[in-house]
C-alpha positions in Angstrom: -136.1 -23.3 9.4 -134.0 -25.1 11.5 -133.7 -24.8 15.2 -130.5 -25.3 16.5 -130.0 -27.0 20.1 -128.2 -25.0 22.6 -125.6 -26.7 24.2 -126.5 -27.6 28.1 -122.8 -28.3 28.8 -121.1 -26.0 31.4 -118.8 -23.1 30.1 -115.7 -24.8 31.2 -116.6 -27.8 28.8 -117.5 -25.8 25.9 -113.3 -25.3 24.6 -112.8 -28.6 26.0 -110.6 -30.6 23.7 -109.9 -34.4 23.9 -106.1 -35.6 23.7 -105.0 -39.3 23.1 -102.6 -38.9 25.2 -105.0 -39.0 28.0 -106.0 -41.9 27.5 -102.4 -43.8 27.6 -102.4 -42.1 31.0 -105.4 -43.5 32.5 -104.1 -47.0 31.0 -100.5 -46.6 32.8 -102.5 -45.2 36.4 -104.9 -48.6 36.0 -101.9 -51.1 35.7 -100.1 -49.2 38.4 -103.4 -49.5 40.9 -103.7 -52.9 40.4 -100.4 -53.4 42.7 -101.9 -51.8 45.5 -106.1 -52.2 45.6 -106.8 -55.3 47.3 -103.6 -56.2 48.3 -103.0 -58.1 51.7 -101.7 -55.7 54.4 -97.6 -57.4 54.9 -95.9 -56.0 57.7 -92.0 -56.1 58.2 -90.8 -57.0 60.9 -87.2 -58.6 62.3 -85.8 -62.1 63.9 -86.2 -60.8 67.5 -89.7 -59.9 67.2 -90.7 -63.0 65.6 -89.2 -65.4 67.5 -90.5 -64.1 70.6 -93.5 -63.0 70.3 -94.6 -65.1 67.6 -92.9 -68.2 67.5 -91.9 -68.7 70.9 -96.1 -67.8 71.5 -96.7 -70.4 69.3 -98.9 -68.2 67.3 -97.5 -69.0 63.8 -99.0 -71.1 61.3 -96.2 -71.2 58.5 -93.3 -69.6 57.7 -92.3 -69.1 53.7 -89.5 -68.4 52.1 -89.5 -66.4 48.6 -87.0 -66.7 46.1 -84.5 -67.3 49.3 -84.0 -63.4 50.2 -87.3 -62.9 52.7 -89.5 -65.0 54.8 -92.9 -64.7 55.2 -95.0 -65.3 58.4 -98.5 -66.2 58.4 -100.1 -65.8 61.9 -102.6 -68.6 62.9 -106.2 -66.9 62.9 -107.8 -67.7 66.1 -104.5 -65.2 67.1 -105.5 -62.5 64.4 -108.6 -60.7 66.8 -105.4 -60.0 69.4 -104.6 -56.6 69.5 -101.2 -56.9 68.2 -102.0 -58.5 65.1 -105.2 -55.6 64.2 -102.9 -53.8 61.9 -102.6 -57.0 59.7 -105.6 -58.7 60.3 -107.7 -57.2 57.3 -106.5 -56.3 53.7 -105.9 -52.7 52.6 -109.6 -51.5 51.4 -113.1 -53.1 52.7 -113.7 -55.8 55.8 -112.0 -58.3 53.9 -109.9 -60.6 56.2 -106.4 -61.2 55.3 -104.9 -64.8 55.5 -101.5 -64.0 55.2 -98.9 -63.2 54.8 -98.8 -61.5 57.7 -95.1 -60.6 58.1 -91.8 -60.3 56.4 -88.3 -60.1 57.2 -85.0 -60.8 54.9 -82.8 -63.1 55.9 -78.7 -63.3 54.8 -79.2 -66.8 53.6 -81.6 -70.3 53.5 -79.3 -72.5 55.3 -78.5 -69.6 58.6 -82.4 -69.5 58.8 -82.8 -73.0 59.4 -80.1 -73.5 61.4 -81.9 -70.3 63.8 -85.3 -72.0 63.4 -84.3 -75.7 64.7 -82.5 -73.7 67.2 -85.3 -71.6 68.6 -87.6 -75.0 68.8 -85.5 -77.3 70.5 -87.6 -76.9 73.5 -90.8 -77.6 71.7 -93.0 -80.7 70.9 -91.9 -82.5 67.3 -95.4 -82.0 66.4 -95.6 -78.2 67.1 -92.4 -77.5 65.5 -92.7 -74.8 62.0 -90.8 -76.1 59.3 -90.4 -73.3 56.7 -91.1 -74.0 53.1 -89.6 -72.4 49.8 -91.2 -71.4 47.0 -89.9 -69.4 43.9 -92.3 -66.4 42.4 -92.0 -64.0 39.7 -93.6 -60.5 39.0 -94.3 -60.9 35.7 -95.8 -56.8 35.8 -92.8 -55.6 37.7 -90.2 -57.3 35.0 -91.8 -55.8 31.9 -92.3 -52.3 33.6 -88.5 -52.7 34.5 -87.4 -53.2 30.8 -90.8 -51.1 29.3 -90.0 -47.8 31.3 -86.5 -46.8 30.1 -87.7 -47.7 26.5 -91.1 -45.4 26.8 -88.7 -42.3 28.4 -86.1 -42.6 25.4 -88.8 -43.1 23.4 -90.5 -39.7 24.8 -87.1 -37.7 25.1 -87.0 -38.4 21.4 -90.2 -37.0 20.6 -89.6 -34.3 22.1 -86.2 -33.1 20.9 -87.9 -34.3 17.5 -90.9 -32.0 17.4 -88.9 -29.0 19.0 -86.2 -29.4 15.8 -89.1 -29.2 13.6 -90.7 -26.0 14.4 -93.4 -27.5 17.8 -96.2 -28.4 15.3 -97.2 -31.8 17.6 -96.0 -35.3 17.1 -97.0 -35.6 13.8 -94.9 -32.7 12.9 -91.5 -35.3 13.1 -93.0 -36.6 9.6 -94.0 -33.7 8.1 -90.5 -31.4 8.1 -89.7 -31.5 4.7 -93.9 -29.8 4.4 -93.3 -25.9 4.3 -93.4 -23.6 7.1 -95.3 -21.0 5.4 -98.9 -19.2 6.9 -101.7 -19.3 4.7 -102.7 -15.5 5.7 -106.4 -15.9 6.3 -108.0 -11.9 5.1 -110.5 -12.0 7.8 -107.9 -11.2 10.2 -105.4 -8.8 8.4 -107.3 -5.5 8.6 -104.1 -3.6 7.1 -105.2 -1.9 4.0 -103.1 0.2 1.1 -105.2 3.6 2.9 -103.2 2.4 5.8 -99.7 3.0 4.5 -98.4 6.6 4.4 -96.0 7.4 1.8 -94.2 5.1 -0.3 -96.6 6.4 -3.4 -94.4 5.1 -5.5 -94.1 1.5 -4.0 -97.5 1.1 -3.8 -98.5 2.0 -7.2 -96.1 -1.4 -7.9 -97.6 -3.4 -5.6 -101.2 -2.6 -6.3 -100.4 -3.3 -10.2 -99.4 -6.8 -8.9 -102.6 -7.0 -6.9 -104.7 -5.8 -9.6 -103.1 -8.0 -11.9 -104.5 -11.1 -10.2 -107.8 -9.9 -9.6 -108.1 -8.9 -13.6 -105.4 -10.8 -15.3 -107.5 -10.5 -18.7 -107.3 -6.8 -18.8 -103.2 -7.0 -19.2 -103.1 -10.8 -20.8 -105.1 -9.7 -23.8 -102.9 -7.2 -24.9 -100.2 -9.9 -24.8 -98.7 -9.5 -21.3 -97.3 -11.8 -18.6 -98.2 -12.5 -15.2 -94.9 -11.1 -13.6 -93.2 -13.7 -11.7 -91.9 -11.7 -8.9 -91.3 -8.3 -7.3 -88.7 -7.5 -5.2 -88.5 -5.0 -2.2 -85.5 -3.4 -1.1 -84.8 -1.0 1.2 -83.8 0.4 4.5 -84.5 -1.2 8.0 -88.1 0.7 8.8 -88.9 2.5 5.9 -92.3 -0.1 5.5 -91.2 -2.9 3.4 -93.1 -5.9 5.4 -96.0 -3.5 6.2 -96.1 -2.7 2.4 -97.1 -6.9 2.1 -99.2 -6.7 5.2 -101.4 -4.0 2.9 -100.9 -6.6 0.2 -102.5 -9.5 2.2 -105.5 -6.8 3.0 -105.9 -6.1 -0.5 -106.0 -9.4 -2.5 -108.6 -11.7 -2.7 -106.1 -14.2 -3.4 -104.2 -17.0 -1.1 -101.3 -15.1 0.6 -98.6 -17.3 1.9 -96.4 -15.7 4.6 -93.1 -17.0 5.8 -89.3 -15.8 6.4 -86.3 -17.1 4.7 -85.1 -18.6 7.8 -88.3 -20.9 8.0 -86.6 -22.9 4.9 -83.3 -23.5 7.3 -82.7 -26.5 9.0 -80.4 -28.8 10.3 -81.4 -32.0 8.2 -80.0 -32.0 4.5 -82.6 -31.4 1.8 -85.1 -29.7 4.4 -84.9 -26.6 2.8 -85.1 -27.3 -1.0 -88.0 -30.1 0.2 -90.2 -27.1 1.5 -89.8 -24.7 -1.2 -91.2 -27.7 -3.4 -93.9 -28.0 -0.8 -94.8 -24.7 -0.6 -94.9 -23.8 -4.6 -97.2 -26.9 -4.6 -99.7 -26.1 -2.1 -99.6 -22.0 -3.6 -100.2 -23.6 -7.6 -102.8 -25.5 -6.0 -104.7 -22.3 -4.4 -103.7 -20.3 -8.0 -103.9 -17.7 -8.2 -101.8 -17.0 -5.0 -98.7 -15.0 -3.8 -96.5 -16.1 -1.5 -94.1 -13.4 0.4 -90.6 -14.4 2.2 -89.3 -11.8 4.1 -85.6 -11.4 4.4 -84.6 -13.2 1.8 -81.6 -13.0 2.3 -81.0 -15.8 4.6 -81.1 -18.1 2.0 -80.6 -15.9 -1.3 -77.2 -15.3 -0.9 -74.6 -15.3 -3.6 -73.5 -18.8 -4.1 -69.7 -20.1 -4.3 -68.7 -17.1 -1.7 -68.2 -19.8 1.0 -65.3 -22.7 0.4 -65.3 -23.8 3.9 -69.0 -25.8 3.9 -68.3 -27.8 1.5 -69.6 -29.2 -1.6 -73.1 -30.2 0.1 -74.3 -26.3 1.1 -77.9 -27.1 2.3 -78.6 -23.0 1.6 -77.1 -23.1 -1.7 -79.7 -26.6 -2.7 -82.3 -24.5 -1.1 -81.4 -21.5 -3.4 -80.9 -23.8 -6.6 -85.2 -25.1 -5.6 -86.2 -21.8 -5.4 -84.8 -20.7 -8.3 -86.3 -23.5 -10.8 -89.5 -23.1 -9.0 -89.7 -19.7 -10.0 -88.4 -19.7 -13.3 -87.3 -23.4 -14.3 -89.1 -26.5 -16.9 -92.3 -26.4 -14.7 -95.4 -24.5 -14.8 -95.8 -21.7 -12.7 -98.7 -19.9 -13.8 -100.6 -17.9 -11.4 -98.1 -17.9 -8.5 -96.3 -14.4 -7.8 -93.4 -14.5 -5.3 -92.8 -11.2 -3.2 -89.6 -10.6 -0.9 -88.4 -8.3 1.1 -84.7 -7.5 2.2 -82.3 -5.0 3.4 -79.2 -6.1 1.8 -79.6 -6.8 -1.4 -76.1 -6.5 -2.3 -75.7 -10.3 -1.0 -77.8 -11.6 -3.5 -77.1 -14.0 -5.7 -77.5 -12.5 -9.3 -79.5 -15.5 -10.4 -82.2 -14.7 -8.1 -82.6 -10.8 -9.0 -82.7 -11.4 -12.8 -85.6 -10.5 -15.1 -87.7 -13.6 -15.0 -87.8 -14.6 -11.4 -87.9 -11.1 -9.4 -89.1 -9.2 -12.7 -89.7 -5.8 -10.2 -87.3 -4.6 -7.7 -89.3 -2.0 -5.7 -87.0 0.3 -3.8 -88.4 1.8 -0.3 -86.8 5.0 0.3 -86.9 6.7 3.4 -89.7 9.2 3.6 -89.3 12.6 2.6 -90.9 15.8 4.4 -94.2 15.2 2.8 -94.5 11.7 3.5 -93.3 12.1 7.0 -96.0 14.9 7.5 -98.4 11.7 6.5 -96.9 8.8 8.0 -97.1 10.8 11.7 -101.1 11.7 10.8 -101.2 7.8 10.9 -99.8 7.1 14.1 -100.8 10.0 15.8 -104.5 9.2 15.6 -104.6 6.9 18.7 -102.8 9.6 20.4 -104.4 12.0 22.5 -103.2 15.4 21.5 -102.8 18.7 22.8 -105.1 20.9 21.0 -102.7 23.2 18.9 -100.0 20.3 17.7 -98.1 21.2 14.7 -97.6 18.2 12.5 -95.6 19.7 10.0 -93.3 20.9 12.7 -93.1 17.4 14.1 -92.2 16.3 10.3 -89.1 19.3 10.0 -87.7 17.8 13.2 -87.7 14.1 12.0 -85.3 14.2 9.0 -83.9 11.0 8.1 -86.1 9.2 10.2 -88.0 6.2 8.7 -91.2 4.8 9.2 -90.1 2.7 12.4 -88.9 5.3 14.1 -91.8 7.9 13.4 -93.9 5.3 15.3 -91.7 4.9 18.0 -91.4 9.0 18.4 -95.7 8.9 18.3 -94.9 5.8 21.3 -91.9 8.0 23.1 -94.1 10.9 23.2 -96.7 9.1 25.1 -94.9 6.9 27.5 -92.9 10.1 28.5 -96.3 12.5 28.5 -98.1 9.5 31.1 -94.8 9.5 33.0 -95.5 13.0 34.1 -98.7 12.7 34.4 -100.0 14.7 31.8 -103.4 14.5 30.6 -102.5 15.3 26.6 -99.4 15.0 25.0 -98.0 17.7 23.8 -95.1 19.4 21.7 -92.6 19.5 24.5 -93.4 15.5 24.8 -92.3 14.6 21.4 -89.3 17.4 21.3 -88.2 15.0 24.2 -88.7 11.7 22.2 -87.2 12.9 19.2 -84.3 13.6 21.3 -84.4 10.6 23.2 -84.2 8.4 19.9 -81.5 10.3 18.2 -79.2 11.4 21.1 -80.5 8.7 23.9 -81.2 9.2 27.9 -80.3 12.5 29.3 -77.8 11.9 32.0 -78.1 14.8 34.4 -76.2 12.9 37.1 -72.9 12.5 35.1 -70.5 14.3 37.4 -68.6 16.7 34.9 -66.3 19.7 36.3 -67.0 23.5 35.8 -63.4 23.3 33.3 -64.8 20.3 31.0 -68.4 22.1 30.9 -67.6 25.1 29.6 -65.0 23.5 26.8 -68.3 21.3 26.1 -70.1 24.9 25.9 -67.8 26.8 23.7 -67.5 23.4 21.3 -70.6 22.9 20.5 -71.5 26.7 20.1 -68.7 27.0 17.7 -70.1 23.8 15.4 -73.2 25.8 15.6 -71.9 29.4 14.7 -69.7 27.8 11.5 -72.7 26.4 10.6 -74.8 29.0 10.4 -72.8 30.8 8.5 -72.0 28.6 5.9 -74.2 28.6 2.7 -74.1 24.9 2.5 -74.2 23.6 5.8 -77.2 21.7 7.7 -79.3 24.4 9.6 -79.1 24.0 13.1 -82.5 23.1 15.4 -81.2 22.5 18.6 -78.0 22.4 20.8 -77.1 20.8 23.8 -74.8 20.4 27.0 -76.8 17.8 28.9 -75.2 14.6 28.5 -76.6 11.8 26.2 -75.4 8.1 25.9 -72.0 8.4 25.0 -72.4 11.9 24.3 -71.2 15.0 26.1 -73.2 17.4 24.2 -75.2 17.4 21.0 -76.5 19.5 18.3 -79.3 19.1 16.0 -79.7 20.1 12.5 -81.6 20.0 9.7 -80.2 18.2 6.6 -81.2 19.6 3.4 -82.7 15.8 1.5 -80.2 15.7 -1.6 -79.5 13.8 -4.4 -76.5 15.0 -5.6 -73.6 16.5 -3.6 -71.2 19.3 -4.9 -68.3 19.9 -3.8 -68.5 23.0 -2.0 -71.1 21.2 -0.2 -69.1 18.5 1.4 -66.5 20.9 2.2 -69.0 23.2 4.0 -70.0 20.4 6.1 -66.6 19.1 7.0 -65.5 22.7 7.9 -69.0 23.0 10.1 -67.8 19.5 11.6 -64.1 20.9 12.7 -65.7 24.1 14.6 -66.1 22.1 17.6 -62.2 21.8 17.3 -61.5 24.8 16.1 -63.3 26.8 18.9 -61.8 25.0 21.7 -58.5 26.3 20.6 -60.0 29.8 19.5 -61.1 30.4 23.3 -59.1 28.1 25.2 -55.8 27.8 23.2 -55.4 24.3 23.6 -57.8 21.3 22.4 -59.1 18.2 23.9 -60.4 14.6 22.7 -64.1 15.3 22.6 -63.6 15.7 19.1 -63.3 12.0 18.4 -66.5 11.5 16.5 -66.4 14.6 14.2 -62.5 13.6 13.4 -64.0 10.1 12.6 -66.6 11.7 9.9 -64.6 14.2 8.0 -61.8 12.1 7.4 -64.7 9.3 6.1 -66.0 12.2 4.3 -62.3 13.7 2.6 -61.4 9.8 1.8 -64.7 9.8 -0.3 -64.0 12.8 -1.9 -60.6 12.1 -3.2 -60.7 8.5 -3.6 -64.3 7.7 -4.2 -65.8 10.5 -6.0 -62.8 12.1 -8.0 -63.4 15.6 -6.5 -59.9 15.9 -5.9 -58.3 18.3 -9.0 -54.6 16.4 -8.1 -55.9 13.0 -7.7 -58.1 13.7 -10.9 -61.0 11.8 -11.9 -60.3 8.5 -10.8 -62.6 6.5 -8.4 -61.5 3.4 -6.1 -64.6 2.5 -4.7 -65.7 -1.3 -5.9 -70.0 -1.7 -5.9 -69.1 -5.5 -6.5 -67.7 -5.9 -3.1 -65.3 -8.6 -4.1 -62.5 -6.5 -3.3 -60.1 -7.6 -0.6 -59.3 -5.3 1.9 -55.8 -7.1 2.3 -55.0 -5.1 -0.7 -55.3 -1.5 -2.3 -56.1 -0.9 -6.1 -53.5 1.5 -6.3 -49.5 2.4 -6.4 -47.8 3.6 -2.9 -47.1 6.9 -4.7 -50.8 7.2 -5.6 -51.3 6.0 -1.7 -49.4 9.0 -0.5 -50.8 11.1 -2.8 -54.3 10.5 -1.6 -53.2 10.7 2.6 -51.6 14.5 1.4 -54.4 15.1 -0.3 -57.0 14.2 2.5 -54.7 16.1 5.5 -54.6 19.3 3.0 -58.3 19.3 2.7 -59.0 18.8 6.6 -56.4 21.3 7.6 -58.0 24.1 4.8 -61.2 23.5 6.1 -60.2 23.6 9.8 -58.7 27.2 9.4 -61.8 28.2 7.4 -63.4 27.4 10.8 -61.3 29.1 13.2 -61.5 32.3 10.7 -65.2 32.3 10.8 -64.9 31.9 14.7 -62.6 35.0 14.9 -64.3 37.4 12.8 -67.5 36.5 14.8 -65.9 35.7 18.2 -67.3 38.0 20.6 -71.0 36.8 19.2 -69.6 33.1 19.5 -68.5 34.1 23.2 -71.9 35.6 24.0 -73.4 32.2 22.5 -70.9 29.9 24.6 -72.4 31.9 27.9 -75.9 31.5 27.0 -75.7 28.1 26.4 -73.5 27.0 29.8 -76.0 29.2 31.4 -79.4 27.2 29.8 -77.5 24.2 28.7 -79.8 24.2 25.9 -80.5 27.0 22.7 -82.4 26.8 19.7 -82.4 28.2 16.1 -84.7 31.3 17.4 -81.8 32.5 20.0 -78.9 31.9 17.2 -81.2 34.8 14.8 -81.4 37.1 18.0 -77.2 36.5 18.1 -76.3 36.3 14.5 -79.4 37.7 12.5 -81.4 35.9 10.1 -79.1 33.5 7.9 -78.6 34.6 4.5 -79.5 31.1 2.5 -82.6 29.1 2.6 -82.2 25.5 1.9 -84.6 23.6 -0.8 -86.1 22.1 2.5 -86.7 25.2 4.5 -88.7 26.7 0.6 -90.7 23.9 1.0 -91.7 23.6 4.7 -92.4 27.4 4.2 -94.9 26.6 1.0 -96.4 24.1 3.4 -97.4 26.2 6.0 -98.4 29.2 4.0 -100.8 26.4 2.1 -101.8 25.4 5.0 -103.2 29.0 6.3 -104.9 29.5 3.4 -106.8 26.4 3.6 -107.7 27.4 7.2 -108.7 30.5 6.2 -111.3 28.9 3.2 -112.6 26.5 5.6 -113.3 29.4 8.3 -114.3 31.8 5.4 -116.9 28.3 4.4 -118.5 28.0 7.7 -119.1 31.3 8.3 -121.0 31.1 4.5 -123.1 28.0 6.3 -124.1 29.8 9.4 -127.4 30.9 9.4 -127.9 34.4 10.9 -130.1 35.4 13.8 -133.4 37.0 13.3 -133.4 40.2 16.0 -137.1 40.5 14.8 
């Protein structure tokens, strides 16, 4: 065995790192020294002083004249021990004694100095008299700093602007931005793991293959099966596509290169296509490897769309290296490329082919089930209340994604801590939820007794037409206090389809226009607040005549172009047909809005009851609307479902009680 040394440096000098640039420092600090240490000490001084006290005194030795701009006085030494002369009479460091020069002044020109000197000695002995000399010297040091200086601070300025255009990676970096900016993900440090992910069952199954696949190629490549060359994933902002090749790097045992498709953009020509050839190269060297690009999209987009950059598109050469490094003349054995994007419509068809992205993997948002898993995840550094419901928390999170379950589990907290709460509990993540979807409560927004109650009375009437509409979304929650941009909200629960009739987009649209339609039920006349329900059914009654052929005059005919090369400058269709859709649309809103104010009539003095209650809590839920209105007569798929849950979920409580109580050993009374 081997004993190692321990290191007797100090803890400050154990990170210490040596820089070459230090040592150009020290170098420019030495030269500049050498102009001051052990210089004589020169004094400046002017014509009256000198000629008085030192001329006149006859205490001057020599007077010099320098490249005919300054004179220079030397003081006789027998005169330097004088007390007027200490402060010259030794050089700048040590005892050293300093011969001179002593003084200096400039003077205006040779010929007025003489003519001042012969003038000041008139009076004195011709052998006494100071004749000045002249003499011509260069600074050698001071000319080449002069000229060296400038050229060294371009020369740094440079660098710098240099190494901050090609991504900060140190001088070096100015010759190496053609290399690819990609990570090599080192697995020591990515703890994320497929247990990690909630959800997404499907997703991962794909991935995993693609994982497994490189760990055992043998077990596929023997019955006659490729390596596949890519898999893409497409999805929704949130819904886990980056986290999904986090897992990925956690899994394999392979090299994982990491990088975004805006790493390959740059403002040189051929940068980009320069590091996708880089970066193929360094992952067929590490084979097998994968190497993930998240949003792809900034350099996978369809090519030709653009006229206006010209024929020299540096994101199209990029595009055109990465598609013959994935599927081109060369080898790419071992090498699968994942990506990730969120609008994969933009694409160029090239790219999404069989062959190069052989998988497209599509990351839904999560359903009940999932989100009942997803919020397990993040709610386990959460310090809970000891009763919390999480399948209630996943029935008031419909539509949500993956994102913005975390930042509910985050919400909950912050706001729990805020009032100084020792767990958080159900209220806390009621308030996040509505935090995220409706935005801050603004309690302070002046708003008169008039305008609250029409706020009231709309948004009990949206509830009311909902509730009694087979089709409509349950409602959860409604609302007065004000919210962002909103006056009032309600919140329902959307039953997770997959096909939509057409009873059921008319149910919603006439559950939209009972905001409307109770205004002018209670009030008789209507207001503006109904700006942003206006803006979706008519969305909605477009779709459905134009889009969807639900329309029996219209008939079967659909507008609606999935290519997106359509130009909005022009329609598809006749003016006839054109006005034939606008009567269309109006004679569905209009059905549907009197369909609203009849179920408001038949019901009104519940509805009126309901406005009261909530302008006098300013907030309801679904239990107060049964106490009103009864029990609602349908049950959507998702209410069947969360009701299986939670009867499955007592009965497993009950076996686990009935289980310990088994394990218990009794007491002996003996």
């Amino acid at each position: 065995m081997t004993n190692k040394r321990k290191s007797t440096l100090p803890k400050g000098f154990k990170d210490f790192k040596f820089k070459i640039y230090w040592v150009y420092a020290l170098i420019f600090l030495f030269f500049i020294g050498l102009q001051f240490i052990g210089t004589d000490v020169t004094k400046p001084t002017d014509w009256q002083k000198f000629n008085q006290k030192m001329l006149q005194n006859q205490k001057v030795e020599k007077v010099v004249i320098v490249n005919k701009e300054k004179a220079y006085i030397y003081i006789k030494k027998e005169f330097l021990a004088e007390e007027e002369f200490k402060e010259v009479s030794k050089k700048t460091f040590g005892d050293t004694p300093n011969y001179g020069p002593h003084y200096y002044f400039e003077i205006s020109s040779v010929d007025h100095f003489l003519k001042q000197m012969e003038d000041a000695q008139v009076e004195t002995e011709e052998f006494e008299k100071i004749y000045p000399t002249s003499k011509t010297e260069k600074d050698v040091f001071g000319d080449i700093l002069g000229w060296i200086l400038p050229l060294a601070f371009f020369i740094f300025i440079w660098l710098f602007i240099m190494k901050r255009m090609s991504g900060g990676g140190g001088a070096g970096q100015i010759f190496n931005i053609g290399k690819t900016q990609g990570k090599l993900v080192d697995k020591k440090n990515i703890k994320i793991t497929f247990k990690d992910v909630a959800g997404l069952e499907e997703a991962k199954e794909e991935i995993a293959e693609i994982v497994d696949f490189l760990k055992l190629p043998e077990k596929y490549t023997k019955l006659g099966g490729k390596i596949p060359r890519g898999a893409l994933l497409i999805g929704l902002p949130g819904t886990g596509k980056t986290l999904l090749a986090k897992a990925v790097a956690g899994e394999a045992k392979v090299p994982f290169f990491s990088l975004t498709g805006s790493d390959f953009v740059e403002m040189f020509v051929g940068v980009g296509a320069s590091r996708v050839r880089d970066l193929f190269k360094q992952a067929k060297e590490k084979a097998p490897a994968i190497i993930f690009i998240d949003e792809i999209d900034a350099i996978g987009r369809a090519r030709g769309k653009n006229a206006m950059t010209g024929s020299n598109d540096e994101r199209e050469n990029t595009l055109n290296q990465l598609l013959t490094e994935m599927d081109g003349f060369g080898t790419n054995s071992g090498v699968i490329v994942m990506a990730a994007t969120n609008r994969a419509d933009v694409l160029d068809k090239a790219l999404t082919r069989a062959g190069r992205f052989d998988r497209q993997i599509f990351v839904d948002l999560p359903d009940l089930v999932e989100r009942k898993e997803i919020f397990e995840v993040h709610l386990k550094p959460i310090k809970l209340a000891k009763k919390m419901d999480v399948n209630f928390l996943a029935r008031q999170t419909p539509g949500f994604s993956g994102a913005d379950i975390a930042n509910v589990c985050n919400e909950a907290a912050l706001i729990a801590a805020r009032k100084e709460r020792k767990e958080v509990g159900k209220q806390d993540f009621l308030d996040a939820v509505d935090r995220i979807i409706g935005g801050l409560e603004k309690k302070s927004k002046i708003i008169s007794p008039n305008e609250k109650k029409t706020i009231a009375f709309h948004e009990a009437g949206h509830a009311t037409v909902s509730w009694m509409l087979q089709y409509a979304s349950p409602l959860i929650k409604v609302t007065i206090v004000p919210r962002g941009k909103s006056l009032g909200a309600a919140w329902y629960l959307p039953e997770e389809r997959q096909l939509t009739t057409t009873e059921q987009m008319l149910d919603e649209i006439c559950a939209a226009m009972g905001g409307r339609a109770a205004e002018e039920v209670f009030f008789g006349k209507i207001s503006t607040g109904a700006l942003s329900d206006l803006e979706k059914v008519t969305k909605m009654a477009y779709a459905m005549v134009s889009v969807y052929g639900l329309s029996a005059k219209v008939g079967n005919i659909s507008y609606y172009d999935s290519s997106g090369q359509q130009s909005g400058f022009t329609k598809p269709y006749s003016e006839e047909r054109a006005q034939l859709i606008d009567k269309e649309v109006s004679q569905i809103l209009e059905q549907q809005y009197q369909r609203a104010k009849d179920i408001l009539l038949t019901h009104k003095e519940k509805v009126n009851k309901l406005g009261s209650e909530l302008l006098e809590n300013e907030v309801i839920f679904k239990d107060d609307l049964t106490k009103i209105f009864g029990e609602r007569q349908w049950k959507s798929y998702e209410e069947e479902q969360l009701l299986k849950l939670d009867e499955e979920e007592k009965i497993s409580t009950k076996k686990t009680k009935v289980a310990v109580k088994k394990t218990t050993p009794k007491k002996n009374n003996d």
